[in-house]
LOZAMI-378780 format. One record per residue: residue in one letter; residue number from 1; x, y, z of N, C-alpha, C, O, CB in turn. Coordinates in steps of 0.2 Angstrom, whole numbers, plus 5000, padded with zeros to 4 digits. Glycine has a CB too. Layout:
N
R r   k n_east n_north n_up ca_east ca_north ca_up c_east c_north c_up o_east o_north o_up cb_east cb_north cb_up
R A NUM      X       Y    Z       X        Y     Z      X       Y    Z      X       Y    Z       X        Y     Z
...
//
This chain:
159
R r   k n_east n_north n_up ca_east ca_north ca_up c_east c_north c_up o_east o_north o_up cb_east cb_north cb_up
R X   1   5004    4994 5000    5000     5000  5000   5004    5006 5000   5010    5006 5003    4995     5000  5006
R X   2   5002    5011 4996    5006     5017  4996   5006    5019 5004   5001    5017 5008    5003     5023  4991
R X   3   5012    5023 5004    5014     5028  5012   5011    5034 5010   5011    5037 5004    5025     5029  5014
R X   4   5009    5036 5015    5004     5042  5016   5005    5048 5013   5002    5050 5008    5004     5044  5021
R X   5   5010    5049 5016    5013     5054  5017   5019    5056 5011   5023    5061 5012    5015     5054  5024
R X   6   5020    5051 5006    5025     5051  5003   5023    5051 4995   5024    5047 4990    5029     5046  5005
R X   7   5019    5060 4994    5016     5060  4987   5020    5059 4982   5018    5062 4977    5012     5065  4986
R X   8   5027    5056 4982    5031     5059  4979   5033    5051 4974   5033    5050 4968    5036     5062  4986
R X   9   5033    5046 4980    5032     5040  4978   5034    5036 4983   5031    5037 4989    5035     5039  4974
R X  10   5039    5031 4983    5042     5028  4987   5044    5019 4982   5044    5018 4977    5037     5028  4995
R X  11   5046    5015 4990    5046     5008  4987   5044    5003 4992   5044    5003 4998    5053     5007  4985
R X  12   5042    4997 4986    5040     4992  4992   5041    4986 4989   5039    4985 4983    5033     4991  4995
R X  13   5045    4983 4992    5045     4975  4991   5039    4970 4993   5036    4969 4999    5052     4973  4996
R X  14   5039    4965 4986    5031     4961  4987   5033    4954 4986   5039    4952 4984    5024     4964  4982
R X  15   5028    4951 4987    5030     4942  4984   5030    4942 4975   5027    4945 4970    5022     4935  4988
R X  16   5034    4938 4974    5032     4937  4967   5033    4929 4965   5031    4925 4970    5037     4941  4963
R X  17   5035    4927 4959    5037     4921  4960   5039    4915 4964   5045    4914 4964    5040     4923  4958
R X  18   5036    4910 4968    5040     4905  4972   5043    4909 4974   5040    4915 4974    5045     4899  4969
R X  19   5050    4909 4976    5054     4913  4983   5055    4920 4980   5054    4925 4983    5064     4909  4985
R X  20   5055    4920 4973    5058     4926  4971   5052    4931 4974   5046    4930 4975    5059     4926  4962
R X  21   5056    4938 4976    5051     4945  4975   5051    4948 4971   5053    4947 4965    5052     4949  4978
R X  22   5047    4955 4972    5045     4959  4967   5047    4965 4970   5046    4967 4976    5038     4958  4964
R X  23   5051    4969 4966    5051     4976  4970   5050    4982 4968   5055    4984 4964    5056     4977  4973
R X  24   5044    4987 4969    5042     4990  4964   5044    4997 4968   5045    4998 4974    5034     4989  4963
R X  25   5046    5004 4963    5047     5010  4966   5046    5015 4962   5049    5015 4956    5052     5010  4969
R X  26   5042    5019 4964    5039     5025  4962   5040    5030 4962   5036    5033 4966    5035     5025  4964
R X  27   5045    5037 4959    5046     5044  4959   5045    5049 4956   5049    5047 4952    5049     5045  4960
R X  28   5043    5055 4954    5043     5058  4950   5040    5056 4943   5044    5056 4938    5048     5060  4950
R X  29   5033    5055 4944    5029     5050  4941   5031    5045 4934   5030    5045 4928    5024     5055  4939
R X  30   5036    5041 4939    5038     5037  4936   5039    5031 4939   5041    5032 4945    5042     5040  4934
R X  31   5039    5023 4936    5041     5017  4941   5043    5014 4938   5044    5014 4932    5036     5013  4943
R X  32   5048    5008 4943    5051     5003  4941   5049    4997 4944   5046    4998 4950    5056     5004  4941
R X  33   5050    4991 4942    5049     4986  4944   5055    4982 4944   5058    4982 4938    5045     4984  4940
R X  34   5059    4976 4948    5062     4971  4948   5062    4966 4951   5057    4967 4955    5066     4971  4949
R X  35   5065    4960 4952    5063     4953  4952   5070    4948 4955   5076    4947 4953    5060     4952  4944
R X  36   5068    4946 4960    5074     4942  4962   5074    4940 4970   5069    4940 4974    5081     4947  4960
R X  37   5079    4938 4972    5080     4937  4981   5081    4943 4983   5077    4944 4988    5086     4931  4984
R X  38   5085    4949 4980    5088     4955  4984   5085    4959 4977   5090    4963 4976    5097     4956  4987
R X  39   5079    4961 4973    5078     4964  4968   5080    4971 4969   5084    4973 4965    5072     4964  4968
R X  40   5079    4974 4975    5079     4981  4975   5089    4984 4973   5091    4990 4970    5076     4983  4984
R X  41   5090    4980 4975    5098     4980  4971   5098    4978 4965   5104    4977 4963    5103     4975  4974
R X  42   5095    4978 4961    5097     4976  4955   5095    4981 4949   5090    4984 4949    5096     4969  4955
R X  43   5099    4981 4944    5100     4986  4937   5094    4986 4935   5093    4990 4930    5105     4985  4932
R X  44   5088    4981 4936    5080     4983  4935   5078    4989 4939   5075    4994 4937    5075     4975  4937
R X  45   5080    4988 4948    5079     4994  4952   5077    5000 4948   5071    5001 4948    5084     4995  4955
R X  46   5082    5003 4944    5083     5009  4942   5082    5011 4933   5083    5017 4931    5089     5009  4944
R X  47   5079    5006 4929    5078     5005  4923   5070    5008 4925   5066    5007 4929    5080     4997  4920
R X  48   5070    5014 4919    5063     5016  4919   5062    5019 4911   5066    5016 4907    5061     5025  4926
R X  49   5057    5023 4908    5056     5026  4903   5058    5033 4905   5060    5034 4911    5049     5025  4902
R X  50   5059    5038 4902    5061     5043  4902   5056    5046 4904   5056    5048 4909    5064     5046  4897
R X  51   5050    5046 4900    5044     5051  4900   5041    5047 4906   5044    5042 4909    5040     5051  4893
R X  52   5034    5050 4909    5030     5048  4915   5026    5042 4915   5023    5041 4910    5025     5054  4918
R X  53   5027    5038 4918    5025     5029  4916   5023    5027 4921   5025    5029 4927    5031     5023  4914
R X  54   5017    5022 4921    5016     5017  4926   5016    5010 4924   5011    5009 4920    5011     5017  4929
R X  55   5019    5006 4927    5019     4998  4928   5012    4994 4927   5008    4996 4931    5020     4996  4936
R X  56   5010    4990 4923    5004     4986  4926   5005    4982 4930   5010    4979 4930    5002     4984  4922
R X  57   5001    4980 4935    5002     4977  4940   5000    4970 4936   4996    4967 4940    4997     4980  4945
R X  58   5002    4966 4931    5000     4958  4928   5007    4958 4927   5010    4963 4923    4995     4957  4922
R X  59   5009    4952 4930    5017     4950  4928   5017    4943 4924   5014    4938 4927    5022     4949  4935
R X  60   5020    4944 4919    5019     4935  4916   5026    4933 4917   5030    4937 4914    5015     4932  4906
R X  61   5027    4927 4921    5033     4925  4921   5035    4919 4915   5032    4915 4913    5034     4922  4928
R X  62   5040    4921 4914    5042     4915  4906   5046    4908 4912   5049    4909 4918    5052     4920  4898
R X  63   5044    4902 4908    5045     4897  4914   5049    4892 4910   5047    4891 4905    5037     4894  4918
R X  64   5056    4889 4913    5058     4883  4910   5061    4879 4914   5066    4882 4916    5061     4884  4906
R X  65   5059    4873 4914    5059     4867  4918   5058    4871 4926   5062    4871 4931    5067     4862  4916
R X  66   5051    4874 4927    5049     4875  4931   5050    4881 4934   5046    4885 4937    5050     4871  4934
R X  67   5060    4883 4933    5062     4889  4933   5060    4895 4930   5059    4894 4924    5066     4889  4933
R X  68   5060    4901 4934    5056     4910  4928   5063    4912 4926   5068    4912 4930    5051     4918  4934
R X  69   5064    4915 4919    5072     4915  4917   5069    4924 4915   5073    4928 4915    5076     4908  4909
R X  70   5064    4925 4915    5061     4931  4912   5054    4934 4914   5050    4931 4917    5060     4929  4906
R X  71   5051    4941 4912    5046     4942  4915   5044    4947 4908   5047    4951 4904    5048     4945  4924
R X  72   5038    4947 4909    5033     4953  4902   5028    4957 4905   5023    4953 4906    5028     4948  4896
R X  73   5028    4963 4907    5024     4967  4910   5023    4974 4906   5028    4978 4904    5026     4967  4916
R X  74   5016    4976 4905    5013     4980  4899   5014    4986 4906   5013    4986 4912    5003     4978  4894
R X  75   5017    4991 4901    5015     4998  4904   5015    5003 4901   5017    5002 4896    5018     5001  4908
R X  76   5012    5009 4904    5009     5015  4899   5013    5021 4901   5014    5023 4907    5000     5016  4900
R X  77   5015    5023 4894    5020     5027  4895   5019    5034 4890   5019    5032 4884    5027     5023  4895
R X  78   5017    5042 4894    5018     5046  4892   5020    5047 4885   5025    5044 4883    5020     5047  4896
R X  79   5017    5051 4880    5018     5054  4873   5019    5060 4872   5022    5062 4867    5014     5053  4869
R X  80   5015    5064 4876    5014     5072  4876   5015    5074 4883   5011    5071 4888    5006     5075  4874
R X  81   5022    5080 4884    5021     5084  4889   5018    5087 4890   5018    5089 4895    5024     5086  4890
R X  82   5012    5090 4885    5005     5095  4888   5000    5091 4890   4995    5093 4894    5002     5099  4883
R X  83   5000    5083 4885    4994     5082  4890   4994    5075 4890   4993    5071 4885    4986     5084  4888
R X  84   4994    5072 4898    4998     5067  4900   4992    5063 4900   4992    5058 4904    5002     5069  4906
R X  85   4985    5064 4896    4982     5058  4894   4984    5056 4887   4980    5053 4883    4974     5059  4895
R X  86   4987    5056 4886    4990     5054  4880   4997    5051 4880   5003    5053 4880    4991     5060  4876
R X  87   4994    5045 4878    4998     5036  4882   4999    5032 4878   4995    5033 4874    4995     5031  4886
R X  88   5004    5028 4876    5007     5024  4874   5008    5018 4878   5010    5019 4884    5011     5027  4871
R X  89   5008    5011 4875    5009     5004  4879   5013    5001 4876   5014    4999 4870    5002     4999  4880
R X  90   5018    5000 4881    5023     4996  4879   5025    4989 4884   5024    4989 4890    5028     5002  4878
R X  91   5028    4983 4879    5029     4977  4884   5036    4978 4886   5041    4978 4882    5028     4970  4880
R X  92   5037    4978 4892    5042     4978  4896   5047    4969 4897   5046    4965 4902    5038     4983  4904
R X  93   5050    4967 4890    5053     4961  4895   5061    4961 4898   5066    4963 4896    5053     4954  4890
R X  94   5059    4959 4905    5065     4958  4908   5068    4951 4910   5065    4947 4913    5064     4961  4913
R X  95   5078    4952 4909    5079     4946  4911   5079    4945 4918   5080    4950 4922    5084     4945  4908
R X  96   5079    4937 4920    5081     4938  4929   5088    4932 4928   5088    4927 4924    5072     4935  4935
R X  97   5092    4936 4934    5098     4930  4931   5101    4930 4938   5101    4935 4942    5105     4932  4925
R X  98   5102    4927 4939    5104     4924  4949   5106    4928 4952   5104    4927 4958    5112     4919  4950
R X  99   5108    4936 4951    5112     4942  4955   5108    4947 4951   5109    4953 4954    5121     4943  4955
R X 100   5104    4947 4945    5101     4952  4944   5095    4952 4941   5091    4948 4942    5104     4955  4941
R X 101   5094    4958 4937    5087     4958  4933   5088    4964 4929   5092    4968 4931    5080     4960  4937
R X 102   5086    4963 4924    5085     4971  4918   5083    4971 4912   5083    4966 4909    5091     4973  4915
R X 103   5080    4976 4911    5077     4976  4903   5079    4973 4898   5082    4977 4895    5078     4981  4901
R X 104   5078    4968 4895    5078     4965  4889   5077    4966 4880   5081    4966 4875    5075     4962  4891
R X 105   5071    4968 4882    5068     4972  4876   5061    4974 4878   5058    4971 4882    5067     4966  4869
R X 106   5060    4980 4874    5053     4983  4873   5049    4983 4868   5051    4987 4863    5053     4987  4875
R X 107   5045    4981 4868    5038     4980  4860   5035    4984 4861   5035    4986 4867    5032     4974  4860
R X 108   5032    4988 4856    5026     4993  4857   5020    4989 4859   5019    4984 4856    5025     4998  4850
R X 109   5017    4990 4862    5010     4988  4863   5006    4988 4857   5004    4983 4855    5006     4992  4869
R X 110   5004    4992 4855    4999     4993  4847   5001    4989 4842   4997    4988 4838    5000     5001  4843
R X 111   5011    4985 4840    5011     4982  4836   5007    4976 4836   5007    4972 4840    5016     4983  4835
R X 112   5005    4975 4830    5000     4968  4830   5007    4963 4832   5013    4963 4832    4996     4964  4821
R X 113   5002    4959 4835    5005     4951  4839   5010    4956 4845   5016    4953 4845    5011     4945  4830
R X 114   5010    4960 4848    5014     4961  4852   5016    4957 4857   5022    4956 4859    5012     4965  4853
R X 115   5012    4954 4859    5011     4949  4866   5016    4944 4863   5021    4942 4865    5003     4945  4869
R X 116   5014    4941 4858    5019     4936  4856   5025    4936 4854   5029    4931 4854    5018     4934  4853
R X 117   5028    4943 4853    5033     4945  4849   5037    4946 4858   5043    4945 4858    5031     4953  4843
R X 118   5034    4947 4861    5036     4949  4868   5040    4942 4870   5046    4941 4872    5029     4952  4873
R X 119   5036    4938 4869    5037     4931  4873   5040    4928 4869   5042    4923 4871    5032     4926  4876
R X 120   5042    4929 4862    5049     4925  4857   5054    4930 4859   5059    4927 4859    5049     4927  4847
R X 121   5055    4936 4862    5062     4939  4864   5064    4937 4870   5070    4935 4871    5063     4946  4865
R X 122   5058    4936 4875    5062     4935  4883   5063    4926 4881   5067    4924 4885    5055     4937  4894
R X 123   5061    4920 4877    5064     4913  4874   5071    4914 4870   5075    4910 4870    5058     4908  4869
R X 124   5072    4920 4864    5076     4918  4863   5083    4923 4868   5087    4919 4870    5075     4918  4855
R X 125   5083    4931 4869    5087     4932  4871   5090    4931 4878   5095    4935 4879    5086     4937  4869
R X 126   5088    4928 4882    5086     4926  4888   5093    4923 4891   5095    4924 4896    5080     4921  4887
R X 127   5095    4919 4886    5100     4915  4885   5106    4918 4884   5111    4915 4887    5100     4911  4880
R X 128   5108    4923 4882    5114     4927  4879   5115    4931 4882   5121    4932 4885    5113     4929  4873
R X 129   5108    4937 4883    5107     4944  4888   5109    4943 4894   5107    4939 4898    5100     4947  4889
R X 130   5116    4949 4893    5119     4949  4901   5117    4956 4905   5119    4961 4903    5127     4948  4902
R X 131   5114    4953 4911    5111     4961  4911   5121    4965 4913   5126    4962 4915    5103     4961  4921
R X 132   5120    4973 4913    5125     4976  4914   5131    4980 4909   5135    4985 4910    5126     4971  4918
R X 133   5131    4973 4902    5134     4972  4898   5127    4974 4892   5128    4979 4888    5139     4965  4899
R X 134   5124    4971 4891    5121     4972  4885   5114    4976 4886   5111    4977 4892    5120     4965  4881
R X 135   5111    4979 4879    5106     4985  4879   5100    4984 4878   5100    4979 4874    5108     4990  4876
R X 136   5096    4985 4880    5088     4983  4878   5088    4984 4871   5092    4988 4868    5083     4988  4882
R X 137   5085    4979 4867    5083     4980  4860   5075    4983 4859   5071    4981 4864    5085     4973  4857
R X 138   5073    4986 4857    5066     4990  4854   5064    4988 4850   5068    4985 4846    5065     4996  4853
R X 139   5057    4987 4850    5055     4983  4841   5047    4989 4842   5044    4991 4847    5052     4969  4840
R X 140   5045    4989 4835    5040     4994  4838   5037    4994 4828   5041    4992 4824    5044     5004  4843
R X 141   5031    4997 4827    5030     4998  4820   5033    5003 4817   5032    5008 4819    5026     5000  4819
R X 142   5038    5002 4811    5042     5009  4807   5039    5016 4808   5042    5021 4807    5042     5007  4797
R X 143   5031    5015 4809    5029     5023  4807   5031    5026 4813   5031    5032 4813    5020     5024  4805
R X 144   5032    5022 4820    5032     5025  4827   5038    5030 4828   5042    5029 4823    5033     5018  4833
R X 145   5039    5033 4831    5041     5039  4831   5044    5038 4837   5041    5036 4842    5035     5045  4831
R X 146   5053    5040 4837    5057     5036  4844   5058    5039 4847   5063    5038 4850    5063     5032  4843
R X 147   5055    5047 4847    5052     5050  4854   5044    5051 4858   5042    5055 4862    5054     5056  4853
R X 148   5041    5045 4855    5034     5044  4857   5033    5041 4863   5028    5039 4865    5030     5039  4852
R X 149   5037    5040 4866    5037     5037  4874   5041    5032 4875   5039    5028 4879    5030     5036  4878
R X 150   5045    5028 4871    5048     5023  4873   5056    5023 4874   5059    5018 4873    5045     5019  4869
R X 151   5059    5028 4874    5065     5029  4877   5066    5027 4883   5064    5030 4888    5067     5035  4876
R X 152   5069    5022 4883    5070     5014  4891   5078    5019 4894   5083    5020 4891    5074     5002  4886
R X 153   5075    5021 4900    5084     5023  4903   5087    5016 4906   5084    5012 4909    5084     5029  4910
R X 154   5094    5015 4903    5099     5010  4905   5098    5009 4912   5093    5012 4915    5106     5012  4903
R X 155   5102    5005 4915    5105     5004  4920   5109    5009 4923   5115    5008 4921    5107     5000  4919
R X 156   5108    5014 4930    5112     5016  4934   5118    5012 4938   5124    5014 4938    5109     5017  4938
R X 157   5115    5007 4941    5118     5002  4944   5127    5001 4941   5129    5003 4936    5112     4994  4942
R X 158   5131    5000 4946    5137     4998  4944   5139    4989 4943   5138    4986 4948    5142     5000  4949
R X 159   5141    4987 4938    5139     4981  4942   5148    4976 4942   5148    4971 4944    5132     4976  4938
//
C-alpha cells in the first residue's frame, strides 16, 4: 500500500514468483519494477522510461523446467508533455539471472501480435542477455516515432 505521506512516491518489496520477490518503486511520476531474492539491488531497480509511466500490475513469468528465466509486463507510458492523457503501451521484457534483473527488450503495445513478439524475445534472448553488459533492444512499428514514449533509461547500477 502506498505511504501516506509520501506524494512523491516511494518503494516496496512484494512476493512474486516461488521465493523470488518483486520490487516496485515509484518517483517523479515514474516506476520501476524488479525481480529476484535482493531485487531492489538490482539494474532493473533503476531502469525506467524517460517520460512519466506506470507499471501494470500483471506480471507473466516465462517458465523453464519450472524455473522463471524472464518476466513481460505491459506499461503505459507518456507521449505528450502537455497532456499526459496521451499514452502509449509498451511490453516491458525483463531478464532475471541469479544476482540480477534488467530490461531486455521493449515492444510497442499497438504492434500487432505484440504479446507474442514479447514472449519470442524473453525465449530467445534470455540466454545470451547479460544484464549490465548488453542493451535493451526495441521493436516497435516503422511509422512509430522514437520519441513517442519509449526511450528505456539504461541501467544506473554499477555492476
Amino acid at each position: 500500500a502506498p505511504v501516506p505521506d509520501e506524494e512523491d512516491g516511494g518503494s516496496y518489496l512484494c512476493p512474486g514468483y516461488g521465493s523470488l520477490k518483486t520490487y516496485f518503486a515509484a518517483g517523479d511520476l515514474r516506476e520501476m519494477t524488479a525481480f529476484g531474492a535482493a531485487p531492489e539491488n538490482h539494474c532493473a531497480s533503476t531502469q525506467t522510461f524517460s517520460q512519466f509511466n506506470s507499471a501494470n500490475a500483471t506480471i507473466e513469468w516465462r517458465m523453464k523446467d519450472g524455473k522463471p528465466y524472464a518476466t513481460i509486463q505491459r506499461w503505459t507510458v507518456s507521449i505528450s508533455g502537455e497532456n499526459s492523457e496521451k499514452t502509449a503501451s509498451w511490453l516491458v521484457v525483463t531478464k532475471l539471472e541469479q544476482q540480477d534483473s534488467c530490461h531486455m527488450a521493449i515492444v510497442e503495445g499497438a504492434m500487432p501480435g505484440a504479446n507474442v513478439k514479447a514472449r519470442e524475445l524473453a525465449d530467445q534472448l534470455s540466454a545470451s542477455f547479460q544484464c549490465g553488459r548488453d542493451v535493451a533492444k526495441r521493436y516497435a512499428r516503422p511509422e512509430t516515432d522514437a520519441g513517442s514514449g519509449d526511450s528505456l533509461l539504461e541501467c544506473a547500477k554499477t555492476q
